[in-house]
C-alpha positions in Angstrom: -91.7 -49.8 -49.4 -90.7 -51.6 -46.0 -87.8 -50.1 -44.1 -84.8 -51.9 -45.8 -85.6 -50.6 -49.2 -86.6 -46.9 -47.5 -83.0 -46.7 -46.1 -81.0 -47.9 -49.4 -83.0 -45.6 -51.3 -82.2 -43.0 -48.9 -78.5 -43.6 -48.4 -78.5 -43.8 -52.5 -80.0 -40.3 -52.3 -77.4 -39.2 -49.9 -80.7 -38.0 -47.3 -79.8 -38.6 -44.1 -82.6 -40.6 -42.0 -83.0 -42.2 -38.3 -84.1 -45.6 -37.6 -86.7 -46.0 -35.1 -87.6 -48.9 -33.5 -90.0 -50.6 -31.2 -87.1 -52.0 -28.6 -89.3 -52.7 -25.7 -93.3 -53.4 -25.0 -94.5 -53.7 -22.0 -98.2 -54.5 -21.8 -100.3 -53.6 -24.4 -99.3 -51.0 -27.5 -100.3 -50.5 -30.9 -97.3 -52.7 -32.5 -95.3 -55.6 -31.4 -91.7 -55.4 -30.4 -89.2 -55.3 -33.4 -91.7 -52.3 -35.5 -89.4 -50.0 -37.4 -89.9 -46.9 -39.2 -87.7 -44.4 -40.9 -87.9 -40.4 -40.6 -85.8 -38.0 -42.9 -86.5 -34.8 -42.8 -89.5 -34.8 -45.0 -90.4 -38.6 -45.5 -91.7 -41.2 -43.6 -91.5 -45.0 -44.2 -93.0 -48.0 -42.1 -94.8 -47.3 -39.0 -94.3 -48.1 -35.1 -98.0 -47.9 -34.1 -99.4 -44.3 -35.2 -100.9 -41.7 -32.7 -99.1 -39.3 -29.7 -96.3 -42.7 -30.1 -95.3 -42.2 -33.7 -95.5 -38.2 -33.5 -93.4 -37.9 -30.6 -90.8 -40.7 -32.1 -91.2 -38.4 -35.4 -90.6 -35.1 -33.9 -87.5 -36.7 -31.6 -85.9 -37.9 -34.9 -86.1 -35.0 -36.5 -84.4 -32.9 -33.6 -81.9 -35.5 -34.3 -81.6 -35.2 -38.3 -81.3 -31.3 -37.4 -78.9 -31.9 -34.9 -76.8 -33.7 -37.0 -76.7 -36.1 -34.3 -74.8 -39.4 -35.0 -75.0 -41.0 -31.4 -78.1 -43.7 -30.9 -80.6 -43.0 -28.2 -83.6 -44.3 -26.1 -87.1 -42.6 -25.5 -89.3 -44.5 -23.2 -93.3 -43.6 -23.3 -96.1 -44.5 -21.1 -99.6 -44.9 -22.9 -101.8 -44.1 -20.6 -104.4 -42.0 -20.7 -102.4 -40.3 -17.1 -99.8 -38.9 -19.3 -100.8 -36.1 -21.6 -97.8 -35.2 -24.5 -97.7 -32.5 -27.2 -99.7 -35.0 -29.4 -102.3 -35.9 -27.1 -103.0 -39.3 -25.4 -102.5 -42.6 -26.1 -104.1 -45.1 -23.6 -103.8 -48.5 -24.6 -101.5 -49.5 -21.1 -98.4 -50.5 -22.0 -94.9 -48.8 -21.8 -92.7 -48.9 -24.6 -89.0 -47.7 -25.5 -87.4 -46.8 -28.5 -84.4 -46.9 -30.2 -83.8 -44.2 -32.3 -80.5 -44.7 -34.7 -79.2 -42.1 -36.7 -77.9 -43.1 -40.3 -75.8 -40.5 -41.6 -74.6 -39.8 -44.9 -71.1 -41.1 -45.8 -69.1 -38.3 -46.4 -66.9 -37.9 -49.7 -63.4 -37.1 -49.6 -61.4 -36.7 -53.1 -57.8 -36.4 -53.1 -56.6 -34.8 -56.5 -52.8 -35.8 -56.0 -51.3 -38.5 -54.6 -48.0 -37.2 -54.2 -45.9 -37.2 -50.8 -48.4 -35.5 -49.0 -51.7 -36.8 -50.7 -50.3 -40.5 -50.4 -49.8 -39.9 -46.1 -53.3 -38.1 -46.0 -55.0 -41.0 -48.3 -53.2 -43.0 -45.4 -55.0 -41.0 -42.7 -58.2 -40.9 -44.0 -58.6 -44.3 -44.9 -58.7 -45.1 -41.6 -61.9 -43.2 -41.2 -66.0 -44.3 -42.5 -65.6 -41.7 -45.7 -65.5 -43.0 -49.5 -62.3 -41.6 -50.3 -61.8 -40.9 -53.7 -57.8 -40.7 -55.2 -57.0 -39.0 -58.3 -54.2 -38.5 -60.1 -52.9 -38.5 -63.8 -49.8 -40.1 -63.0 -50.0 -43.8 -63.0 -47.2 -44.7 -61.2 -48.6 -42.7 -58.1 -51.7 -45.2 -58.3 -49.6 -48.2 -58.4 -50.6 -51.0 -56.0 -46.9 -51.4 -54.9 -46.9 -47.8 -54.0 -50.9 -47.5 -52.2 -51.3 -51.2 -51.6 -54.9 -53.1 -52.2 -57.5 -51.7 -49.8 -58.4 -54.3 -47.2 -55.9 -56.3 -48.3 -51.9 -54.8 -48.2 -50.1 -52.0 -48.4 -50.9 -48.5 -46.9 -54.6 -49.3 -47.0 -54.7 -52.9 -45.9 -56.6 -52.0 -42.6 -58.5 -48.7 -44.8 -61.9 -48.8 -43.6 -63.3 -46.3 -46.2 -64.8 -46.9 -49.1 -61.3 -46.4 -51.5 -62.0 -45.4 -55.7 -59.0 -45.0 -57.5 -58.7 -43.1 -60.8 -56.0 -42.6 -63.1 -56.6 -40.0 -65.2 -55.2 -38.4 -67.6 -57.5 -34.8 -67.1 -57.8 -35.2 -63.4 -60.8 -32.3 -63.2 -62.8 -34.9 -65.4 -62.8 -37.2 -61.8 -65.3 -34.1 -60.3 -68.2 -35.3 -61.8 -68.1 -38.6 -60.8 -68.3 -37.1 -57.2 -71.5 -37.5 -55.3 -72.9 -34.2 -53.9 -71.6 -32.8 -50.9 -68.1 -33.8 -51.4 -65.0 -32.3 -50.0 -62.4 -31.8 -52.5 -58.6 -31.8 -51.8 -56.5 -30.0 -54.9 -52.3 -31.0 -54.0 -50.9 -32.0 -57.7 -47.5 -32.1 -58.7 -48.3 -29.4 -61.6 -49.6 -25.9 -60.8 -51.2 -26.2 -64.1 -53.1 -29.3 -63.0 -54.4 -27.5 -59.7 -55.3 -24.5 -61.4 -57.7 -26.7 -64.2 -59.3 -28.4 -61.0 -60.2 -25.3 -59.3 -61.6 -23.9 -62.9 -64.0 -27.1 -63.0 -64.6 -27.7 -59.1 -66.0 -23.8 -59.0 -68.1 -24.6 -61.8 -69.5 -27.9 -60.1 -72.7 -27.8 -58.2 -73.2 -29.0 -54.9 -69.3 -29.5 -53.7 -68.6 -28.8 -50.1 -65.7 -27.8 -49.8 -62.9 -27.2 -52.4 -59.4 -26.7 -50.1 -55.8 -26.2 -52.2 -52.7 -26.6 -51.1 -49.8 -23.9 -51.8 -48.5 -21.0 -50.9 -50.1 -17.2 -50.8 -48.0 -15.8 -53.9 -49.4 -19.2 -55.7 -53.0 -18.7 -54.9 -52.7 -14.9 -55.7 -51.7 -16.1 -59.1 -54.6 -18.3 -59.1 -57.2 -15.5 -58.9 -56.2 -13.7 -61.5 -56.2 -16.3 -63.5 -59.3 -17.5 -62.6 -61.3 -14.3 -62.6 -59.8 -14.5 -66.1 -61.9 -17.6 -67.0 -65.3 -15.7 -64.9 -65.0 -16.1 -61.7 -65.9 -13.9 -59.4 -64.9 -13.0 -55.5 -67.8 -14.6 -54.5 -67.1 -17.8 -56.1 -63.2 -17.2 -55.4 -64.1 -17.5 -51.4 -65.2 -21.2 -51.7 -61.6 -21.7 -52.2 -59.9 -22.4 -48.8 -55.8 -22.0 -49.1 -54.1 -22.8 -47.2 -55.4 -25.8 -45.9 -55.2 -27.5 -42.7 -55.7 -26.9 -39.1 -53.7 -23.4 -37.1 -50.3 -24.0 -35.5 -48.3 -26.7 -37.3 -45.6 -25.5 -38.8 -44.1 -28.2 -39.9 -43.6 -29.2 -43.2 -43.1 -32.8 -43.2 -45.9 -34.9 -45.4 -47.0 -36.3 -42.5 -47.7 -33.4 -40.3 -49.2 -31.7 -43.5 -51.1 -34.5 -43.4 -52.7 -34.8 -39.9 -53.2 -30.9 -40.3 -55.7 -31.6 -43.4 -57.1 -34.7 -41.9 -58.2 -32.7 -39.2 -59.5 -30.0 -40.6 -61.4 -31.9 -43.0 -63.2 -34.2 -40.5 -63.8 -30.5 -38.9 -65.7 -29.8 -42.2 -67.2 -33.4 -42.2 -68.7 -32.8 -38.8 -70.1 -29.1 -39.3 -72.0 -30.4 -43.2 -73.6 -33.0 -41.0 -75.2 -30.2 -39.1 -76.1 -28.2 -42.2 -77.7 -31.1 -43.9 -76.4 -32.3 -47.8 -75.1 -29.6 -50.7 -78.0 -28.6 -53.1 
């Protein structure tokens, strides 16, 4: 498998992986200029010349991958039989640097809701590299007039993320079209709607997050209700009400809006470091 196929498969799988490759030779080394490999954290694909240079480009990776690291960097080596590293020596002469690129996994953001608030947060976070999924059993809420074409008008005409749209009329039937790992965003306009998608996003494997929006007398409803249908405290945790960052008060869409934004990108950023959802 050369290095293309290794990173679809791997971004398919949702593994994050870096790139490494052979930017600079100086002199002699094992490969040419232009080798790649890919490192996740338990594979390996291609090769940029074996010995004390591939197992120190390995192990750097990997700090990376644990790191959750998403900035590129450069490690220069010296193979000469001089310089002694935690994998030995490598003396063929040259000098060689590398450019190790992380690929991260695209995150997944689902909005169940497109309502006033879920229509200025799809505008937010369309802005940003996510797949952003929309949900909602109301048609007219999906209505190109209303959300525009992504890339091409409307709210989303300069979305970068990767937009799905579904109108349905169960909107918890959209959870398991979700890859894993995704962070799920409950804001209908019927309490009995939100309440369904917290049932069947407790009882899906792998989600990240699950935030609702609503007030405390609502989501002390919600758990009764829900330990009703066998849910326990434990699972009743993985619900995050309200949602949002501290300290905005208002209660405009749009400041709603930034608040979740932020928060989720907050929550984006820390699963990066903890690697995918089993």
């Amino acid at each position: 498998m050369d290095w293309v196929d290794a990173l679809q498969r791997l971004r398919a799988q949702r593994t994050p992986s870096v790139l490494v490759t052979l930017a600079m030779v100086r002199g002699h080394a094992p490969r040419n200029g232009g080798a790649k490999m890919v490192v996740s954290a338990d594979g390996l694909f291609g090769t940029v010349g074996g010995g004390n240079l591939e197992a120190t480009a390995i192990a750097r990776a990997r700090e990376l991958l644990a790191d959750g690291a998403s900035e590129p960097e450069l490690l220069a080596l010296t193979l000469s039989d001089k310089t002694t590293t935690e994998y030995g020596v490598q003396c063929c002469g040259g000098e060689v640097t590398m450019l190790l690129e992380p690929v991260r996994v695209v995150p997944t953001v689902a909005i169940f809701g497109l309502g006033h608030v879920g229509l200025e947060l799809a505008r937010v976070l369309s802005r940003q590299p996510v797949r952003l999924d929309l949900v909602d059993s109301r048609s007219a809420m999906l209505a190109p007039d209303r959300i525009g074409v992504p890339g091409e008008r409307g709210i989303l005409a300069d979305a970068v993320a990767d937009v799905h749209v579904h109108h349905v009329p169960v909107p918890e039937s959209a959870l398991a079209d979700l890859p894993p790992g995704a962070h799920v965003l409950i804001m209908t306009h019927d309490h009995v709607e939100d309440l369904a998608i917290c049932d069947t996003a407790l009882r899906t494997d792998g989600l990240a997050s699950i935030g609702l929006i609503g007030s405390r007398s609502k989501w002390a409803r919600f758990q009764t209700q829900l330990r009703e249908a066998g849910h326990d405290d434990e699972a009743l945790e993985r619900v995050t009400t309200p949602i949002g960052i501290p300290g905005i008060r208002s209660k405009d869409p749009a400041a709603i809006a930034v608040s979740v934004a932020a928060r989720v990108l907050q929550l984006v950023e820390e699963a990066a470091v903890r690697g995918p959802a089993g």
